[in-house]
C-alpha positions as CSV (number, residue, x, y, z in Angstrom):
1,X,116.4,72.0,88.0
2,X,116.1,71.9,91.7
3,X,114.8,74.6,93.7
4,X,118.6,75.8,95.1
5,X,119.7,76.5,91.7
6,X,116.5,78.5,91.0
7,X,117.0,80.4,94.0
8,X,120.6,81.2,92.6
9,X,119.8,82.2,89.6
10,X,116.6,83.9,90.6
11,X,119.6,86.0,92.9
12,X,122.2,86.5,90.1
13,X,119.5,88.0,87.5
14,X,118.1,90.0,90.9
15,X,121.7,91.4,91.9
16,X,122.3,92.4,88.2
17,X,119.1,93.8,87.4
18,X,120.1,96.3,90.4
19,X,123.5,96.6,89.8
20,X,123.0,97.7,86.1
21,X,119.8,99.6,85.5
22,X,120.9,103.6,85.6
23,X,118.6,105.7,87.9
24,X,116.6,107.3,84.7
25,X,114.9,103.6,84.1
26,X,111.4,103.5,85.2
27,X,109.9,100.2,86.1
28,X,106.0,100.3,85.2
29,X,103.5,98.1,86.7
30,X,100.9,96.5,84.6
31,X,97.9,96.7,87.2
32,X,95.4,94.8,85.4
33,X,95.9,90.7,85.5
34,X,97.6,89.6,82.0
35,X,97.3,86.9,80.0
36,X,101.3,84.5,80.6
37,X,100.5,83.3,77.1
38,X,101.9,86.7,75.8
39,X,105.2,87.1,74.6
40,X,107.5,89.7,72.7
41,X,104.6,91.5,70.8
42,X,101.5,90.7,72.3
43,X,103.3,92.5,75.4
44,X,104.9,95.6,74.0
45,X,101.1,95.7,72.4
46,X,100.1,95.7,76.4
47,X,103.3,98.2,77.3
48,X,101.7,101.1,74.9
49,X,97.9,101.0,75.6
50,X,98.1,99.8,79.0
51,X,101.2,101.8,80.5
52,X,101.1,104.8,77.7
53,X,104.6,104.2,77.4
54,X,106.8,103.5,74.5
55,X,108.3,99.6,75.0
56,X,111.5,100.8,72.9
57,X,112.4,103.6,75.7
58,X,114.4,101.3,77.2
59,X,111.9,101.2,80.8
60,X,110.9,97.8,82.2
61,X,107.1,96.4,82.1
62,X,106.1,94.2,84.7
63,X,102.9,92.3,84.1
64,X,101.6,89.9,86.4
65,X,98.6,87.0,86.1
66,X,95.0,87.0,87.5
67,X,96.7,84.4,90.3
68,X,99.6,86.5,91.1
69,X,102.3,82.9,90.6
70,X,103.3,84.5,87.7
71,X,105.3,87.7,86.1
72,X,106.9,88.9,83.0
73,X,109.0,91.6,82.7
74,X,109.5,93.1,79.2
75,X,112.1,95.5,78.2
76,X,114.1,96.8,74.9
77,X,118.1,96.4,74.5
78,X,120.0,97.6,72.5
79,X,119.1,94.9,69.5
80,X,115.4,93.5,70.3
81,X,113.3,92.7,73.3
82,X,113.9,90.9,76.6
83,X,111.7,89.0,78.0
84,X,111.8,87.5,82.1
85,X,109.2,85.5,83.4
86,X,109.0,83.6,86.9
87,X,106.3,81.0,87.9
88,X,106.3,80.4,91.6
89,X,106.0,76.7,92.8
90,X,104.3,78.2,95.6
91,X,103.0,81.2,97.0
92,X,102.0,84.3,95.3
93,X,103.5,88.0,94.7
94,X,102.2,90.8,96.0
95,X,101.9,93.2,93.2
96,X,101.2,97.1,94.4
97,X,97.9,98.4,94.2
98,X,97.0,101.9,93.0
99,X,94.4,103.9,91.0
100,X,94.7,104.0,87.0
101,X,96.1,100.8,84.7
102,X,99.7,101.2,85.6
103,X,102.1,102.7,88.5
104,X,105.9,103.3,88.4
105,X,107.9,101.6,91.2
106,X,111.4,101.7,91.6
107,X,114.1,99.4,90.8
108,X,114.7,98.7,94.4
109,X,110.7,98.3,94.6
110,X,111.4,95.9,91.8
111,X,113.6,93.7,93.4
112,X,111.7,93.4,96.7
113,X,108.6,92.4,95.2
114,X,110.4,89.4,93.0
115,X,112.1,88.9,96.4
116,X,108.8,88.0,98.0
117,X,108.5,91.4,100.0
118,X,104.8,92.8,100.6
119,X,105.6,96.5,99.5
120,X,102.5,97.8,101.5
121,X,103.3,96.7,104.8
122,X,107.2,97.7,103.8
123,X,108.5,101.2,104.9
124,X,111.1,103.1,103.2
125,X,113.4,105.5,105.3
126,X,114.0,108.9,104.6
127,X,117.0,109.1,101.6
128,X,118.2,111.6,99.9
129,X,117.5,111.8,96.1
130,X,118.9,113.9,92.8
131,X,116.6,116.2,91.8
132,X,115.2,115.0,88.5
């Protein structure tokens, strides 16, 4: 597959993964480097004693590898799990940093940093938000 079509695809899954996730979705980062040879199990395993959150809630789990060329993201449907993974050719993500084993970004968050965007050096501007 060359590297336009990955880019295309990479932007359709992107533009729907923003399109369709409802605002009460949290997206939890896996902080701590995980092993890619996971799958299904072995990360839902990783979802409830590393995040302390249910992997059936219906949330994403983003896990990323001790390189950073790698993620998963892990989530339940409606009729089993989900499972996303990317391997960069080149480069590396920049996953956020923070105290504890995981943090809670947003879906927007989400899509920047598959995007390639450095969320520490990225600003947001002032929105308005629902009370939750």
């Amino acid at each position: 597959m060359s590297s336009g079509c990955d880019r295309n695809l990479l932007h359709d899954v992107l533009t729907l993964l923003r399109e369709i996730l409802p605002s009460s979705v949290r997206v939890l980062v896996c902080l701590h480097p995980t092993d890619m040879r996971r799958s299904f199990v072995g990360l839902a395993a990783l979802a409830e004693s590393v995040c302390r959150s249910d992997p059936c809630s219906g949330h994403l789990f983003v896990f990323g590898n001790r390189r950073h060329d790698r993620v998963k993201i892990l989530f339940r449907d409606t009729d089993g799990y989900v499972v996303y993974a990317k391997r960069l050719e080149e480069g590396t993500f920049r996953f956020p940093s923070g105290a504890g084993d995981s943090l809670t970004i947003s879906s927007e968050e989400l899509w920047a940093l598959l995007s390639g965007i450095d969320l520490s050096s990225a600003r947001r501007r002032k929105r308005y938000r629902l009370p939750v």
